[in-house]
C-alpha positions in Angstrom: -23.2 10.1 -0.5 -19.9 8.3 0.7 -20.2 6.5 3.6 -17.7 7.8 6.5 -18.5 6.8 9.3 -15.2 7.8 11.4 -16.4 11.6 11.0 -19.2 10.9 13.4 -16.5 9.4 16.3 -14.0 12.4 15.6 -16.9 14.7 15.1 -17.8 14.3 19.0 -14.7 14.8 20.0 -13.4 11.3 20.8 -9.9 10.3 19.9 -8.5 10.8 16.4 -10.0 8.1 13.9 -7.7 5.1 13.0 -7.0 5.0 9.7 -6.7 2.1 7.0 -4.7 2.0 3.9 -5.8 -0.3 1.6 -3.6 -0.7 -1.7 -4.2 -2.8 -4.7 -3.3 -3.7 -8.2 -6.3 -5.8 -11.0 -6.0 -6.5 -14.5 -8.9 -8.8 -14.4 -11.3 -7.2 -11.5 -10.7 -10.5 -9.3 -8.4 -8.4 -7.2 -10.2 -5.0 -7.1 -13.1 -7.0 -5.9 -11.6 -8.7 -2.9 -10.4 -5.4 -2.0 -13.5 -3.6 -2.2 -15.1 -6.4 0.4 -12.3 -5.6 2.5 -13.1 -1.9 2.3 -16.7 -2.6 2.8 -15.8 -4.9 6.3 -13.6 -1.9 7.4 -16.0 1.0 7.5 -18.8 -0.8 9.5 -16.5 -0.1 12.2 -16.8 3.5 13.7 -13.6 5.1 14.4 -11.7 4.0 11.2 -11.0 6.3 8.0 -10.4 4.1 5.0 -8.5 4.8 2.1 -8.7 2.1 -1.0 -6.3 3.3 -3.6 -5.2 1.9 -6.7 -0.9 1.0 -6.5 -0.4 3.3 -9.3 -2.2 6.0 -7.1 -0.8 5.1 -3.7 2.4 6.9 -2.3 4.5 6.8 0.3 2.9 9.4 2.1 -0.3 7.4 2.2 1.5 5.0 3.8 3.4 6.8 6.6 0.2 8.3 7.0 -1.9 5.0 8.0 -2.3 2.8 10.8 -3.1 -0.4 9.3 -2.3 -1.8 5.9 -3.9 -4.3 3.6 -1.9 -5.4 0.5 -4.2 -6.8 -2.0 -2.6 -8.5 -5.9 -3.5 -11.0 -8.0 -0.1 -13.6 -8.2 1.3 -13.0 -11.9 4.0 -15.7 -12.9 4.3 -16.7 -8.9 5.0 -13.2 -7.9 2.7 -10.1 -7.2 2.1 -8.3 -9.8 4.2 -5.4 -11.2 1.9 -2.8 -9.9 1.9 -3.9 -6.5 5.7 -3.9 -6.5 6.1 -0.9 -8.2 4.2 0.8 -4.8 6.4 -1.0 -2.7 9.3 -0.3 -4.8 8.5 3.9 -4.6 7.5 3.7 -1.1 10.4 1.3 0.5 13.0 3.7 1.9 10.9 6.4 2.7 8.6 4.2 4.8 11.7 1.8 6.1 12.4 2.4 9.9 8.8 4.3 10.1 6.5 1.2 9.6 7.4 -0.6 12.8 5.3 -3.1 14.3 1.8 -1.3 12.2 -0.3 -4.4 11.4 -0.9 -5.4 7.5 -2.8 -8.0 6.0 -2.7 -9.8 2.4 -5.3 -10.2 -0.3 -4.4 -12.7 -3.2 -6.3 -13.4 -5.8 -4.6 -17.0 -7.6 -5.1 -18.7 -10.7 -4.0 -21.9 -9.0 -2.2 -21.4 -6.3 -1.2 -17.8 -4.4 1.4 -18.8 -2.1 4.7 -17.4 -3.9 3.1 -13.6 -4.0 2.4 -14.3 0.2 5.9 -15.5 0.4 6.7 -12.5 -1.1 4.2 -9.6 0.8 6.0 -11.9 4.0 9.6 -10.7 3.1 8.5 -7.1 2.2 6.6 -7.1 5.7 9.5 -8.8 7.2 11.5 -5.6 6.1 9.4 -2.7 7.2 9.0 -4.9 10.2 4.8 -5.0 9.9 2.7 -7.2 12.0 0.9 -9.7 10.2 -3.1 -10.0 11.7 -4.0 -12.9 9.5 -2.8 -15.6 7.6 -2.4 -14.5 4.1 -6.0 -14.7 2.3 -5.7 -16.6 -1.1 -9.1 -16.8 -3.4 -7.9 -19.4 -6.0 -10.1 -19.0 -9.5 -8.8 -22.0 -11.1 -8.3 -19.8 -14.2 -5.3 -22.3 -16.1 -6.0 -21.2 -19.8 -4.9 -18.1 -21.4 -8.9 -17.3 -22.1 -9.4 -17.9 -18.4 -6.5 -16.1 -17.5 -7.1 -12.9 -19.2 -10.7 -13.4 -18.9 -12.5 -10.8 -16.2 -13.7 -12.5 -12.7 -16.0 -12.6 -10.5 -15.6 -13.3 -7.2 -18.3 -15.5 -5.3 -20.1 -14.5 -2.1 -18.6 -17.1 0.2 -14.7 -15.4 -0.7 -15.9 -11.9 -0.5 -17.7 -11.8 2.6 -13.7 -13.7 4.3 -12.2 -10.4 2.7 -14.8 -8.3 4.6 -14.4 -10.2 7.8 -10.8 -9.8 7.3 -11.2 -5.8 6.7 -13.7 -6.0 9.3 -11.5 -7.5 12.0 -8.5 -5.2 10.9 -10.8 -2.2 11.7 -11.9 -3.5 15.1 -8.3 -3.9 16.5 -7.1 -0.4 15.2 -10.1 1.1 17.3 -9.9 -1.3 20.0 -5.9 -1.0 20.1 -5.0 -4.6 20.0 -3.0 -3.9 17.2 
């Protein structure tokens, strides 16, 4: 049975949920992960429809569509990846001018270091003139080899309960309005 919580708030006849958008690209699972605890930390709050879509899946529509945003990628060559930008990419014009001042956060999932793909997620945001709500969250796996690299991850407790919080706290302030 999923879990959708929001249908009980609209359901007795309280304001329209708030809804979540939660878009992410994984070739390894490191990613898809993190986003999944973000997921997770969003629906314990009442009030908030979540939708966790792969980028390939995700269109513009979705986007116009939801309150919130969370961008989630692991950083390929210094860069998100090609997935992630593809999304942004398809959904750019039709969401510029339409997107102003919605709140977004930023899951990266790093081999070493994370901080180019925020840069990045930063300018895009800068663009469709989003609100960050956090400071970029970067889970570094150390992976350095091309084994590593390529091999599939697993995110540890201690990282995937910060991208619940971080979905959790994004859910509270689209119900509460502080975003």
């Amino acid at each position: 049975m999923c879990r959708q919580p929001w249908r009980l708030v609209y359901a007795a006849g309280m304001s329209e949920p708030k809804s979540l958008l939660i878009v992410y690209h994984s070739m390894t699972g490191g990613t898809r992960q993190m986003a999944e605890a973000a997921r997770r930390g969003a629906l314990s709050e009442p009030g908030v429809k979540v939708q966790l879509l792969h980028a390939a899946q995700a269109s513009p529509d979705e986007l116009l569509a939801a309150d919130g945003l969370i961008l989630a990628t692991p950083e390929n060559l210094a860069a998100i990846s090609g997935q992630l930008k593809d999304f942004i990419d398809r959904s750019y014009y039709a969401a510029l001018d339409h997107l102003n001042g919605r709140p977004y956060a930023s899951l990266i999932c790093a081999g070493s270091d994370g901080h180019n793909a925020a840069r990045q997620i930063e300018r895009i945001a800068t663009g469709w003139r989003l609100k960050a709500i956090a400071e970029p969250l970067i889970v570094c796996t150390h992976a350095q080899t091309t084994q590593a690299i390529l091999a599939p991850k697993h995110i540890d407790a201690e990282d995937l309960a910060r991208c619940e919080a971080l979905g959790e706290a994004m859910a509270a302030g689209l119900v509460l309005g502080v975003f």
